[in-house]
N, C-alpha and C positions, 0 to 999 in steps of 0.2 A: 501981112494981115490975113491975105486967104489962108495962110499954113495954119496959121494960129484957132483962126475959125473952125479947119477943117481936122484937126487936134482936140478942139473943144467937144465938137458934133462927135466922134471916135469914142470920147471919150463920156459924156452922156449917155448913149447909146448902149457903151457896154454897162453903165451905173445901171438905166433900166432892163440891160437882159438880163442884170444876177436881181435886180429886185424881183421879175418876174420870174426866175428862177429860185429864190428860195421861197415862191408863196409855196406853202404847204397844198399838197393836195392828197385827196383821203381815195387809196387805191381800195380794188375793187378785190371782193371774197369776202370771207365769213371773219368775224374777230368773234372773239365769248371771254366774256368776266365775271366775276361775283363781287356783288355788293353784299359788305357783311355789316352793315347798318341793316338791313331788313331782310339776311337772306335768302337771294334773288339774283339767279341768271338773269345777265348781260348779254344780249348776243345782236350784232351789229352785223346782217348781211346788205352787204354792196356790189350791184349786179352791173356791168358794163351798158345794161340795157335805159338805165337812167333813173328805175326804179327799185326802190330799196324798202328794209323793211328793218325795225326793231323790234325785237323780242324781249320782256319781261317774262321766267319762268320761276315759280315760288317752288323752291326749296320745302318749306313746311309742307307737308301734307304728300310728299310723295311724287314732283313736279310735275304735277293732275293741272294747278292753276296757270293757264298762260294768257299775255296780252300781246296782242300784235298789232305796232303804230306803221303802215307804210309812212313814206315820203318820196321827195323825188331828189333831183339836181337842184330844184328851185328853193330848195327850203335848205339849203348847202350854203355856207357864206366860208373860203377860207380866205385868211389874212395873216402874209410871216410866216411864221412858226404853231400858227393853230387853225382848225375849221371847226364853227358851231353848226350844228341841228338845230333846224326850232321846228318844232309840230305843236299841232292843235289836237290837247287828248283830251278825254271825255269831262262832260260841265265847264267846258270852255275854259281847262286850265292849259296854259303856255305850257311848253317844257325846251327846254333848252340842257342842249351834252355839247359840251366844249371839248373837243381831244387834241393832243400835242403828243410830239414823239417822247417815246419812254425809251431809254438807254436803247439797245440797238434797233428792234423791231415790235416792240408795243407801244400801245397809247394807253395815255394819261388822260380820264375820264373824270369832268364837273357838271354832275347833271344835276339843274334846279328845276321846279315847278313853281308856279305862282300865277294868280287870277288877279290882273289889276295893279294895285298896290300892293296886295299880301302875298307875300312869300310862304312856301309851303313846308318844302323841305329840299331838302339839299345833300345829294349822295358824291364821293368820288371812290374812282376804281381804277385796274387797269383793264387793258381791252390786249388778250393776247389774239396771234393769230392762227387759224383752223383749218388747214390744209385739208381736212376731209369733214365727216360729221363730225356735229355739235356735240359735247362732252354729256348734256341732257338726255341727247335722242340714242347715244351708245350704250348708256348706262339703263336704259330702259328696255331697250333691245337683250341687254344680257343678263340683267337682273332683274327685270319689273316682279317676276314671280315671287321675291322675297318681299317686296310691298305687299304684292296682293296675298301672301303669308301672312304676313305682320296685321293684316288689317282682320284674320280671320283669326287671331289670338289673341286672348283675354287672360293673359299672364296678370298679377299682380304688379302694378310699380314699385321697384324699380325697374323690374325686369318689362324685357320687350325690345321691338326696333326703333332705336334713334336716327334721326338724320339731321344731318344738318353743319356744317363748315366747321374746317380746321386747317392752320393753320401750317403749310407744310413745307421746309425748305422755301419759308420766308414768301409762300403765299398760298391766298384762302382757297380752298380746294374741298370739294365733294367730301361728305364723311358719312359711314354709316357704321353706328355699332348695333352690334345685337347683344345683349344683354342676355342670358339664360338660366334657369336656375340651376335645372339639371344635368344641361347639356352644354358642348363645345361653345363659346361666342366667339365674334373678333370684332376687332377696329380695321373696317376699310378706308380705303383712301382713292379718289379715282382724277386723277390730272388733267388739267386743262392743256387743250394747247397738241394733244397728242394724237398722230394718225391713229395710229391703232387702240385698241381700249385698253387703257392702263391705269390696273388695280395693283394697289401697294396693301396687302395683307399684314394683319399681325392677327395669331389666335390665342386661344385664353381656355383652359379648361375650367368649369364652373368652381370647381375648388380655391379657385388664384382668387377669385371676388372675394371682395372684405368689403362688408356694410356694416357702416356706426352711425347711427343716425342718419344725418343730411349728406353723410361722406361715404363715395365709393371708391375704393383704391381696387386696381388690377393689377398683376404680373400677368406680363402676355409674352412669347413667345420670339417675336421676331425681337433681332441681335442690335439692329440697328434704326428701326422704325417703331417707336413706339413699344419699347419693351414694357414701360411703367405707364399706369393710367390712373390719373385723380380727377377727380369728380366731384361736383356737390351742386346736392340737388333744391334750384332757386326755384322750380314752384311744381307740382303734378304732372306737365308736360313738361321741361322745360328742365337738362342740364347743363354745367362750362365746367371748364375746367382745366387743366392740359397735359400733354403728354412729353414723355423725354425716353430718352436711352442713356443706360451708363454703360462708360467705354472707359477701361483703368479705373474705375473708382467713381470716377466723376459724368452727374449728369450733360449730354448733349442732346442736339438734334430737340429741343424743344419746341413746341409747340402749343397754342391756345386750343380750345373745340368749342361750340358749341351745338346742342342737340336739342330738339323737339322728337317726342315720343309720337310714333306712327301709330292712329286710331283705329278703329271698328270706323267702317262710316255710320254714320247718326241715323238710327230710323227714324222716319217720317211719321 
């Protein structure tokens, strides 16, 4: 009877050290992702110190607009295979980001808002992760001066700097085209995820532009990223569209974009 007892207790004991072993727990450093429902850098830094911080950074406008929610450990709930956030942001709306493992080293983001009974909206994403700076603060540091170009040009639309997500090797990634009438443009592309800053270039002499109405077709230059570019244009600021490469005959490597045209700021 004791053998059996003490077989039993052996045997409990290891059932709760793997339940406490596979709760999820959400290690510490920087993740970043985009949401391409409104986009919006994603950036989830978790400091060993207990307090943490998420970042909302807008896309549109030059990533000029940012919100920053701290939290701590306490507002950390994980359970299995996921841990929710929940913080209190501004008018007293919840928000709640559920993340789960994504294939080997990302997370799988469901982030709702909602005040009360009504629900707000409801984004998912992934959350890759950021060994060094944020793919925002790189891209600003190496490029900011073609914004603040862009914002001091009063080209006709179509032409001008677009920014704004594309789709790239099957995920949404920083995009900026420049558009030109008379000079060289290209389609950048700048990666998440990576130590160093890494811009995927394709360029385009203004001759390759073909506008027909609502539609911009490009030949660009690089062989493998975005050689062919279409376009069409859904309202004054504002075009989609996507890109591909042909290799043998046939289009690959495709991809979605969307772009918002970089303004003058508004005088007052």
């Amino acid at each position: 009877m004791r053998i059996y007892l003490l077989i039993l207790f052996v045997a409990l004991l290891s059932l709760s050290g793997r339940g406490i072993a596979n709760t999820m727990k959400l290690p510490s450093g920087l993740w970043e992702g985009i949401s391409e429902d409104d986009l919006t850098f994603r950036l989830l830094q978790l400091d060993e110190s207990g307090e943490h911080s998420f970042f909302e950074i807008a896309i549109l406008g030059g990533l000029k607009s940012v919100r920053r929610t701290p939290f701590t450990n306490d507002d950390i709930t994980c359970i299995e295979n996921r841990c929710t956030i929940k913080t209190i942001i501004e008018n007293d709306v919840t928000r709640t980001i559920t993340l789960s493992p994504y294939l080997d080293a990302d997370l799988q983001a469901l982030e709702s808002s909602y005040k009360g009974e009504e629900n707000y909206v409801s984004y998912t994403y992934q959350l890759i992760k950021q060994e060094a700076k944020s793919t925002p603060r790189k891209f600003l540091e190496e490029r900011r001066q073609l914004i603040v170009d862009s914002e001091q040009n009063s080209t006709e639309r179509p032409f001008g700097t677009w920014m704004g997500v594309m789709r790239y090797l099957n995920r949404p990634e920083l995009a900026l085209l420049q558009l030109n009438e008379n000079e060289q443009g290209s389609l950048r592309v700048y990666r998440k995820g990576s130590k160093t800053f890494n811009e995927v270039q394709s360029s385009f002499p203004a001759d390759n532009i073909s506008i027909d109405g609502r539609m911009i077709e490009i030949e660009a230059t690089h062989k493998t990223f975005a050689s062919k570019i279409m376009l069409f244009v859904q309202t004054d600021n504002m075009i989609s569209g996507y890109t591909y490469a042909i290799h043998k005959g046939y289009p690959v490597a495709m991809g979605t974009i969307t772009l918002h045209r970089i303004e003058p700021p508004q005088v007052q």
